[in-house]
SENURO-929089 format. One record per residue (C-alpha): x, y, z. Coordinates in Angstrom, 3 decimals. Layout:
+----------+----------+----------+
!        u !        v !        w !
+----------+----------+----------+
!        X !        Y !        Z !
...
+----------+----------+----------+
END
This chain:
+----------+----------+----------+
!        u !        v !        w !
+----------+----------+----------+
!    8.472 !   19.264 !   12.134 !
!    7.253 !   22.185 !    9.715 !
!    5.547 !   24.986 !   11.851 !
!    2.896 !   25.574 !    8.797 !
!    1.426 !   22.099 !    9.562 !
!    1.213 !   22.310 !   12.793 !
!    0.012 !   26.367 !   12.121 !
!   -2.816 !   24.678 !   10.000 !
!   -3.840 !   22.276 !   12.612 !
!   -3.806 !   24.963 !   15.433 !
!   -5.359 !   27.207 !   13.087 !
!   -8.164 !   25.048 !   12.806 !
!   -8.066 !   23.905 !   16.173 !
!   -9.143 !   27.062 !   17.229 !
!  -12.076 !   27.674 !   14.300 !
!  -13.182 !   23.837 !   14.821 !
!  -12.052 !   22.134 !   16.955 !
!  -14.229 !   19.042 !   16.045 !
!  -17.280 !   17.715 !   14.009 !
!  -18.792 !   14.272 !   13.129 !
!  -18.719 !   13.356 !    9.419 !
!  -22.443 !   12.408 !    9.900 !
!  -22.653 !   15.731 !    7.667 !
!  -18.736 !   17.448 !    6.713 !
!  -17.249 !   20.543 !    6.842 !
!  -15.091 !   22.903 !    4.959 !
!  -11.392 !   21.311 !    5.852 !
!  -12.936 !   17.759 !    4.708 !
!  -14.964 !   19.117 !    1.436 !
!  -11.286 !   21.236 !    0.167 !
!   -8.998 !   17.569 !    1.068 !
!  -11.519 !   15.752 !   -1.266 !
!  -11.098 !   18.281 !   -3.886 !
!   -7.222 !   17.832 !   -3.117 !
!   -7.148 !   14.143 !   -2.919 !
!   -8.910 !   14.340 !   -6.635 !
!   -6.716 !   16.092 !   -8.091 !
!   -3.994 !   13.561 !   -6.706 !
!   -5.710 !   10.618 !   -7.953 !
!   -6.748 !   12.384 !  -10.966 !
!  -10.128 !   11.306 !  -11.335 !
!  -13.343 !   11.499 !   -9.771 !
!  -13.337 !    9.459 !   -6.552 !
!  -15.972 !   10.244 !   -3.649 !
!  -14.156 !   10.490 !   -0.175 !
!  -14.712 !    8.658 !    2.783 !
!  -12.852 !    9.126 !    5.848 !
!  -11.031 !    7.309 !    8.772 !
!   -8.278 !    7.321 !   11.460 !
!   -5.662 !    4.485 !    9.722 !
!   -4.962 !    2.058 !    6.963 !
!   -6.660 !   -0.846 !    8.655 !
!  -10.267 !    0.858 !    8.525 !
!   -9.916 !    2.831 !    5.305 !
!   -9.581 !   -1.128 !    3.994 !
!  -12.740 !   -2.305 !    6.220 !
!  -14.414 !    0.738 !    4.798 !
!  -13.561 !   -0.526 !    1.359 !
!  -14.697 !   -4.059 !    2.127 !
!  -18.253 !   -3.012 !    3.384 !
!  -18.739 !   -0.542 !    0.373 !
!  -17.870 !   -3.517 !   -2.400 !
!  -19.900 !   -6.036 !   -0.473 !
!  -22.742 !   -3.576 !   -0.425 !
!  -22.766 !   -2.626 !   -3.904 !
!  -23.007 !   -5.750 !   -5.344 !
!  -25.829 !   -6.316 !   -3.057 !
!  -27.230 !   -3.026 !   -4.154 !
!  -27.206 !   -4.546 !   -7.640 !
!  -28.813 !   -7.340 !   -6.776 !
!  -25.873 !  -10.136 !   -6.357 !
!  -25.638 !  -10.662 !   -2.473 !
!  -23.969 !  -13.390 !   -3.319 !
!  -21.074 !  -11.327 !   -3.675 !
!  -18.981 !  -11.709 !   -0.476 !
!  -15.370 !  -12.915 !   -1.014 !
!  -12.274 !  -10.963 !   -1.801 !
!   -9.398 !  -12.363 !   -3.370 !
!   -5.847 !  -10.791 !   -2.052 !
!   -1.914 !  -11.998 !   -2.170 !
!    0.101 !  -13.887 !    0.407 !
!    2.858 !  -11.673 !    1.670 !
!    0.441 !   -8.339 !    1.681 !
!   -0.265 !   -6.530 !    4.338 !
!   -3.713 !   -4.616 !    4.488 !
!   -4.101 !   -3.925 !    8.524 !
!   -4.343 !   -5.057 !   12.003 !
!   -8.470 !   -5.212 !   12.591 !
!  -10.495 !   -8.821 !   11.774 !
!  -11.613 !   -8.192 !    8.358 !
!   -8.063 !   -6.554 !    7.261 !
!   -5.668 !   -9.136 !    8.598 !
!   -8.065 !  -11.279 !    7.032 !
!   -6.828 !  -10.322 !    4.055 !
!   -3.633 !   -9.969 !    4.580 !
!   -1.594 !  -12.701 !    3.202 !
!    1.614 !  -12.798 !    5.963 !
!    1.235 !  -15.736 !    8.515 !
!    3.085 !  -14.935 !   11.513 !
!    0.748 !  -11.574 !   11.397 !
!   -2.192 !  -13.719 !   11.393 !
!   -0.996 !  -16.654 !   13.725 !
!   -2.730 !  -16.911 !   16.986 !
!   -5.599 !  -14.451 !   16.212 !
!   -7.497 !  -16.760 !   14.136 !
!  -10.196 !  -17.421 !   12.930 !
!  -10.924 !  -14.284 !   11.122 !
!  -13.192 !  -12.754 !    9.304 !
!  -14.422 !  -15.309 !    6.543 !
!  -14.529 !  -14.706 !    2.843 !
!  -10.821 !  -13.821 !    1.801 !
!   -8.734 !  -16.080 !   -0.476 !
!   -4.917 !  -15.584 !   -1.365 !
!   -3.310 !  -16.192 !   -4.590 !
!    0.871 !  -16.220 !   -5.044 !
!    2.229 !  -13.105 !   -5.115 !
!    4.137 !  -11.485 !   -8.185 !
!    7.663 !  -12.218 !   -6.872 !
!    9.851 !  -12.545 !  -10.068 !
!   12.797 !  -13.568 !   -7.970 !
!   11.261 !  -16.794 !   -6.507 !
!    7.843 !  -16.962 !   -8.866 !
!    6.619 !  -20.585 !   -8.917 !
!    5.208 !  -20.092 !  -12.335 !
!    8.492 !  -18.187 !  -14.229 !
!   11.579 !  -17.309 !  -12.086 !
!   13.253 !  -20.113 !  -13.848 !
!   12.645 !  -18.433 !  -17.373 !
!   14.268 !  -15.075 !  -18.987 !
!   10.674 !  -13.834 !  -18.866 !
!    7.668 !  -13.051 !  -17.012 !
!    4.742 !  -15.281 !  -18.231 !
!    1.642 !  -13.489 !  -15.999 !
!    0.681 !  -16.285 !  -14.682 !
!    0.676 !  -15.061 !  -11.466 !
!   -1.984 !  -12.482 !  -12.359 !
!   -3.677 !  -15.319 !  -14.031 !
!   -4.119 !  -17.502 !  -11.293 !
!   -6.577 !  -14.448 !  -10.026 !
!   -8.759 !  -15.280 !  -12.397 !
!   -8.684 !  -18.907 !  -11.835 !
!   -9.088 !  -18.357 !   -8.255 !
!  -12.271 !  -16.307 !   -9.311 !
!  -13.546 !  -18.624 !  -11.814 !
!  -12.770 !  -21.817 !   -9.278 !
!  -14.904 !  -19.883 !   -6.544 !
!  -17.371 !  -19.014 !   -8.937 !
!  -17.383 !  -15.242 !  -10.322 !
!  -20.551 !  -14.468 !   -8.861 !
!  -19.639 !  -14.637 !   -5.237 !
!  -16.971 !  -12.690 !   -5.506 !
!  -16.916 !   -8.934 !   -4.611 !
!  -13.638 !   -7.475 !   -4.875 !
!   -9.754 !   -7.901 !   -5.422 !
!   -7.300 !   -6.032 !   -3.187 !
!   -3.680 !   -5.295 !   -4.167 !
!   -1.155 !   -3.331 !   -3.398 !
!    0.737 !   -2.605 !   -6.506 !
!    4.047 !   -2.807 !   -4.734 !
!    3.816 !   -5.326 !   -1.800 !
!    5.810 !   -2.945 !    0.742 !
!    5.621 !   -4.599 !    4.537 !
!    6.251 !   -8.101 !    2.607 !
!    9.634 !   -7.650 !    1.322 !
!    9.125 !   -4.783 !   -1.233 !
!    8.060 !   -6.765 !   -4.581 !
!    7.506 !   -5.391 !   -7.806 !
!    5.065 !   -6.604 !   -9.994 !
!    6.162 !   -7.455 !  -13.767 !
!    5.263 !   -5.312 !  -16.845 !
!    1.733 !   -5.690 !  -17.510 !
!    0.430 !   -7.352 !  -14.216 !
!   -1.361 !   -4.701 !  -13.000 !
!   -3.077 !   -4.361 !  -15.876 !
!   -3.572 !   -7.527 !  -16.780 !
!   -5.745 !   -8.028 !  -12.833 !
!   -7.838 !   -4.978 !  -13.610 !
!   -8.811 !   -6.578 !  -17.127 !
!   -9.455 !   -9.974 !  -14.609 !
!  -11.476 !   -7.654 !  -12.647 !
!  -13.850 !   -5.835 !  -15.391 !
!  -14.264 !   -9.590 !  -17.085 !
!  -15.371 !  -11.020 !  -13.663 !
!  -17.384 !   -8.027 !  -12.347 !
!  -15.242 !   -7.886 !   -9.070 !
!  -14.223 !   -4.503 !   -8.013 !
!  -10.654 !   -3.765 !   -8.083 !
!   -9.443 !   -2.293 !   -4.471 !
!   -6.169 !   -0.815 !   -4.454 !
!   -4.054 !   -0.056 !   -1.141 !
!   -2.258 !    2.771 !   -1.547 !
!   -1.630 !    2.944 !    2.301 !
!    2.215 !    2.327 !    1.820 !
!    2.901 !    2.859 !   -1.958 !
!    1.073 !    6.540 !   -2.406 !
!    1.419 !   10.441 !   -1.837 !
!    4.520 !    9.933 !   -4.064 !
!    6.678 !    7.133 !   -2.062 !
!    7.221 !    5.245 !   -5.941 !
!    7.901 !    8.247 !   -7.873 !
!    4.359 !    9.014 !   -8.895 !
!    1.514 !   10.369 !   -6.944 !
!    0.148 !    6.561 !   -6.362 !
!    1.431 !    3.588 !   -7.259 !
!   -1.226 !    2.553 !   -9.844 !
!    0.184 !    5.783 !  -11.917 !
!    2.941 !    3.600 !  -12.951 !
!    0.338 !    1.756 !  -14.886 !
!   -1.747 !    3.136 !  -17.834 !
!   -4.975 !    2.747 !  -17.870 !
!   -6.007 !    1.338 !  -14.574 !
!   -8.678 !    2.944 !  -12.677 !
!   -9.299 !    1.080 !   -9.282 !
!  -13.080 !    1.338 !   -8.187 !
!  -11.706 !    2.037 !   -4.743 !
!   -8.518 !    3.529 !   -3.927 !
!   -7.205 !    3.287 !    0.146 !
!   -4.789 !    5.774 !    1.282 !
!   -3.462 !    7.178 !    4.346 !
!    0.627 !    8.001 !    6.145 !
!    1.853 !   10.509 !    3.411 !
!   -1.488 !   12.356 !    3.463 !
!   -0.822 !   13.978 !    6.703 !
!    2.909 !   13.076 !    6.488 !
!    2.184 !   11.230 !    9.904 !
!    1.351 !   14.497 !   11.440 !
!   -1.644 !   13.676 !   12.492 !
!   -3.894 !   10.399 !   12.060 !
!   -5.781 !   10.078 !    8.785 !
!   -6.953 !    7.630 !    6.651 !
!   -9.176 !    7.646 !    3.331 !
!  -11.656 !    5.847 !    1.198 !
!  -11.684 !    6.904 !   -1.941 !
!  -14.946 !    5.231 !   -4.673 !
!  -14.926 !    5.541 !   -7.839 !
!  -17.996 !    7.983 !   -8.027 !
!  -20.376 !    5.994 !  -10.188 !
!  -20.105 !    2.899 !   -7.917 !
!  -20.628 !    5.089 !   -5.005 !
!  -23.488 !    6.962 !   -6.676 !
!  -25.260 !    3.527 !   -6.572 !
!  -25.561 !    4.217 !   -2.766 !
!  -27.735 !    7.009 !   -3.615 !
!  -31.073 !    4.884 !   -4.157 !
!  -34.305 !    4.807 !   -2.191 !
!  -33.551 !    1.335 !   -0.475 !
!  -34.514 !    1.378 !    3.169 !
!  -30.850 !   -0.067 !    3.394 !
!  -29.426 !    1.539 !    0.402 !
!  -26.788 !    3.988 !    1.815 !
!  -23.510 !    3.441 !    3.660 !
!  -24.431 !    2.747 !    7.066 !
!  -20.730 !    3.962 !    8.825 !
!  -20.057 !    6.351 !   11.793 !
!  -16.870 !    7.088 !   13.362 !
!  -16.396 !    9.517 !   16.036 !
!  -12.890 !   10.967 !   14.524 !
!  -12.763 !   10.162 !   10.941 !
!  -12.116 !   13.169 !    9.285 !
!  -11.024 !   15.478 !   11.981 !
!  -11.206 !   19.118 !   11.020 !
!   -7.696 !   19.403 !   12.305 !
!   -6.066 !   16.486 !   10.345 !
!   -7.871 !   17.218 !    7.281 !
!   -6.580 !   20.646 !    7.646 !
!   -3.223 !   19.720 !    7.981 !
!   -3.547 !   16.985 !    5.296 !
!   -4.380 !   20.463 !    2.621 !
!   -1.360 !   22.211 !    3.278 !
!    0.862 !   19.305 !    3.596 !
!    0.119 !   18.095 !   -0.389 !
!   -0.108 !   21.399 !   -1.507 !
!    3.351 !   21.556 !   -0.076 !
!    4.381 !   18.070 !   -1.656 !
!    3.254 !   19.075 !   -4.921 !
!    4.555 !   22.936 !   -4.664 !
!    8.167 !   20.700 !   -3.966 !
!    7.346 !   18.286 !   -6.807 !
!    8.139 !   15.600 !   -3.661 !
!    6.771 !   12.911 !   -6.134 !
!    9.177 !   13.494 !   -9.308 !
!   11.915 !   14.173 !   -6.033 !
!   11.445 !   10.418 !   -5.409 !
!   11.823 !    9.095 !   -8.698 !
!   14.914 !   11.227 !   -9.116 !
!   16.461 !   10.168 !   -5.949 !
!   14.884 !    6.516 !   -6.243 !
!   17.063 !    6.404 !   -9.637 !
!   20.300 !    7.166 !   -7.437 !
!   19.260 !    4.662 !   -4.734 !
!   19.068 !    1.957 !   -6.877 !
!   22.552 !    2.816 !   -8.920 !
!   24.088 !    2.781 !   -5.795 !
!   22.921 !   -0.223 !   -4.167 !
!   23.340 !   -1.706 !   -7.759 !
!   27.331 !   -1.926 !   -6.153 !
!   25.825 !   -4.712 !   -3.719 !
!   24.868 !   -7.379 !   -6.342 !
!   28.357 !   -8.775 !   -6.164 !
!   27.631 !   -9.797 !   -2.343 !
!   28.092 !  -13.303 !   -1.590 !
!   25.083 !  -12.696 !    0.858 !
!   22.502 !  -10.337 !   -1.557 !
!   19.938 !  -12.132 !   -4.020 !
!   17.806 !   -9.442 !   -5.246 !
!   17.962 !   -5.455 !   -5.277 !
!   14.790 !   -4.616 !   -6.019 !
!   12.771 !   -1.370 !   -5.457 !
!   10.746 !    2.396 !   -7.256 !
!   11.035 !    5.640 !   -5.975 !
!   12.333 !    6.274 !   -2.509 !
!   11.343 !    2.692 !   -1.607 !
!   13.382 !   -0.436 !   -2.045 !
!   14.473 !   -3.756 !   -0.632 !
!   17.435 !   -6.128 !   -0.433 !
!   16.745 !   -9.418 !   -0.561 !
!   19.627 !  -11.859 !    1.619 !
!   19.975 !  -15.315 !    0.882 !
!   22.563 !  -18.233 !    2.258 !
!   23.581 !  -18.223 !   -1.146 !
!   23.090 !  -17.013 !   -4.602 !
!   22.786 !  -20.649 !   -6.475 !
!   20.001 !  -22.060 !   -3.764 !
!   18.118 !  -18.665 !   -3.288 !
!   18.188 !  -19.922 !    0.748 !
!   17.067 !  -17.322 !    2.503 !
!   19.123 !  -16.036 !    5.653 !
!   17.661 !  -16.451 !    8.863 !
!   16.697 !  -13.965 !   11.013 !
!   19.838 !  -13.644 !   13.172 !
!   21.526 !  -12.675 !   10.330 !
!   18.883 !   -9.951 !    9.539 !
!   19.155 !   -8.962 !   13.432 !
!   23.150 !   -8.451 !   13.255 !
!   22.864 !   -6.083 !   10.013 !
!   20.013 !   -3.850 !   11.507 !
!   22.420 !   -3.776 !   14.757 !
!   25.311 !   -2.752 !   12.485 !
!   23.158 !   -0.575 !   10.748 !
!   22.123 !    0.947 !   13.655 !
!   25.248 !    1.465 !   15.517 !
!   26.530 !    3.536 !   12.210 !
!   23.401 !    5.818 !   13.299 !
!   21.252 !    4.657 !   10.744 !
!   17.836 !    2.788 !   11.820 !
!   16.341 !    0.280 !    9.092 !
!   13.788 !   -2.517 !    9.768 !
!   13.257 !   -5.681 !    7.570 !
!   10.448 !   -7.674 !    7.002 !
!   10.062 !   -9.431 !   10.134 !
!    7.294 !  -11.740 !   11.422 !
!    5.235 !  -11.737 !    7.808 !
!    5.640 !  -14.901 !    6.295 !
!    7.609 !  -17.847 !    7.078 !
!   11.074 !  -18.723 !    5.753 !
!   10.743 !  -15.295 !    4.023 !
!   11.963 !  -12.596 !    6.735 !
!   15.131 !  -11.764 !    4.827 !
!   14.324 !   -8.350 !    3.450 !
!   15.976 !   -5.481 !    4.233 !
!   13.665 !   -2.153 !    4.020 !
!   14.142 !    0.835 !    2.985 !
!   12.035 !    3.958 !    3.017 !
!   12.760 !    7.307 !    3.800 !
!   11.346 !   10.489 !    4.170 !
!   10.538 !   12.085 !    0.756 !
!   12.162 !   14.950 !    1.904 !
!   15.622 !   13.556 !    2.596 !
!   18.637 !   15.086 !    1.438 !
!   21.230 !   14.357 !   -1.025 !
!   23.929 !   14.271 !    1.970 !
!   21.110 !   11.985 !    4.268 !
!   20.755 !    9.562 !    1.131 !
!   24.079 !    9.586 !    0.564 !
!   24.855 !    8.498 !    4.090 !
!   22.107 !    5.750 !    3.715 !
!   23.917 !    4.647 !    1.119 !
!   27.526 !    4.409 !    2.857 !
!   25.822 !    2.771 !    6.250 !
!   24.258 !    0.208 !    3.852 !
!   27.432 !   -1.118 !    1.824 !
!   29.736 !   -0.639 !    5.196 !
!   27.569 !   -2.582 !    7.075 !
!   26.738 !   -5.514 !    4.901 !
!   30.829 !   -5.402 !    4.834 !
!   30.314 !   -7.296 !    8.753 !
!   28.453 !   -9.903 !    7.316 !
+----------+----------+----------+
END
């Protein structure tokens, strides 16, 4: 690890060693300034320990607001199968993977799933030269069908990461935050896996002109998995509706560690470092040389879709290219092992959604060298040679 992060935790360590966010202090005020200057905009902070509760926070906030402006009613969230938004009730919930969920049910009530934008095995267009949207579409149907006004939020992740890496189409991102402004539900955006520069940009959504989520979730890159940390970031005028007289008007949320002085210390100098190393544009340079690279594997007998942005992409196996069959996961199993024995450990998207664990992962460190990606590479195309 880098001895300045662990010289800013120890640093503040021994200034303040702890202090509950039931007020803040100085490490947590100077990361909000930070983490607004990374979203570029003007988002109000709140703070946890990991993804899964920086997306309950989010939940409780939307559901509150709307009741804050009078429409209770205003409960449900719509998400995607094959996302994953966290382990605790209300965030498996609404994630859309299966075997995640199996066996832990019922959940907390009030989420919906819609098809995801997979362009490789869309039900609505992977059959035609071109996207139609009407993935993003049936969004607003779902809203519409459940009635607008009982709906609170939609969650996304722009890239679906844990669920096979899938890249939404030109103009689907945008085209849910339009669904989102016509409906009145707030647009949540998890930024757990895709931000802190992973696609090439800061976040994800930065790959998408003029969307502005009401709530943005982050957490990993921000401490660089140093040290656990997890935010909630609101747009600031739906959080200033929190600022009423209502007896029940503000955010009602305590948690013993969120924002520890420590982490949030660390989390300051590790994205000033990120952006003093331009780690972001680093990832879209690098992503560009991944994906030439892997472009070599097309020709596989065994590879249906190469897809990916940034440091992050996916390969897609499949039985064979005419029926799209997916591999099972034996096959998966023998190319991580081969992988693996080439000293190179890679995961795929296991136990998410049935018939669909065929995708093999990758993301690695932003700060990986050319040599390290280069050796990715070689592992890669050497071991799908076993196949």
């Amino acid at each position: 690890g880098r001895d300045e992060l662990a010289r800013a935790a120890y640093e503040q360590l021994k200034t303040m060693p702890y202090y509950p966010m039931s007020q803040s202090h100085l490490p947590a005020i100077e990361l909000s300034e930070k983490l607004n200057e990374w979203l570029d905009g003007e988002y109000v902070i709140r703070h946890s320990n990991s993804g899964s509760e920086a997306n309950e926070t989010a939940f409780k906030i939307a559901r509150q607001y709307h009741a804050l402006n009078g429409e209770p009613g205003r409960y449900k969230f719509v998400a995607r199968y094959r996302n994953y938004h966290g382990n605790t009730l209300g965030a498996l919930a609404a994630t859309g993977q299966a075997q995640r969920r199996y066996l832990y049910e019922p959940l907390a009530p009030g989420f919906l799933h819609v098809a995801p934008p997979d362009r490789y095995r869309c039900g609505f267009c992977s059959d035609r030269p071109g996207c139609n949207l009407e993935c993003a579409r049936e969004v607003e149907r779902t809203i519409n069908w459940e009635m607008p006004d009982t709906v609170a939020g939609v969650i996304i992740e722009v890239i679906i990461t844990g669920g096979g890496i899938l890249v939404p189409p030109d103009g689907y991102v945008e085209e849910v935050a339009r669904i989102c402004e016509r409906t009145g539900a707030l647009l949540i955006v998890d930024e757990v896996g895709c931000g802190f520069g992973r696609t090439g940009k800061n976040f994800g959504y930065h790959h998408h002109e003029g969307v502005e989520p009401d709530i943005v979730t982050i957490g990993k890159g921000m401490t660089s998995g140093y040290l656990p940390l997890s935010a909630t970031a609101v747009r600031r005028e739906v959080f200033e509706r929190f600022n009423g007289t209502e007896e029940y008007g503000r955010l009602r949320q305590v948690n013993t560690f969120s924002g520890n002085p420590a982490a949030c210390a660390l989390a300051v100098r590790n994205l000033e470092i990120m952006a003093d190393e331009d780690l972001p544009g680093r990832s879209a340079l690098l992503g560009e040389r991944l994906s030439e690279e892997l472009a070599e594997l097309r020709s596989h007998p065994n590879v249906g879709d190469i897809r990916g942005r940034g440091l992050l992409a996916g390969i897609e196996l499949v039985e064979d290219k005419e029926s799209k069959k997916p591999v099972g996961t034996e096959v998966m199993d023998k190319l991580i092992a081969a992988c693996k024995e080439r000293g190179l450990i890679l995961r795929y998207n296991r136990d998410t959604t049935p018939g669909v664990n065929n995708v093999l992962v990758m993301a690695p460190p932003l700060s990986i060298t050319d040599e390290e990606l280069a050796f990715i590479v070689e592992t890669v195309k050497a071991s799908f040679e076993q196949l």
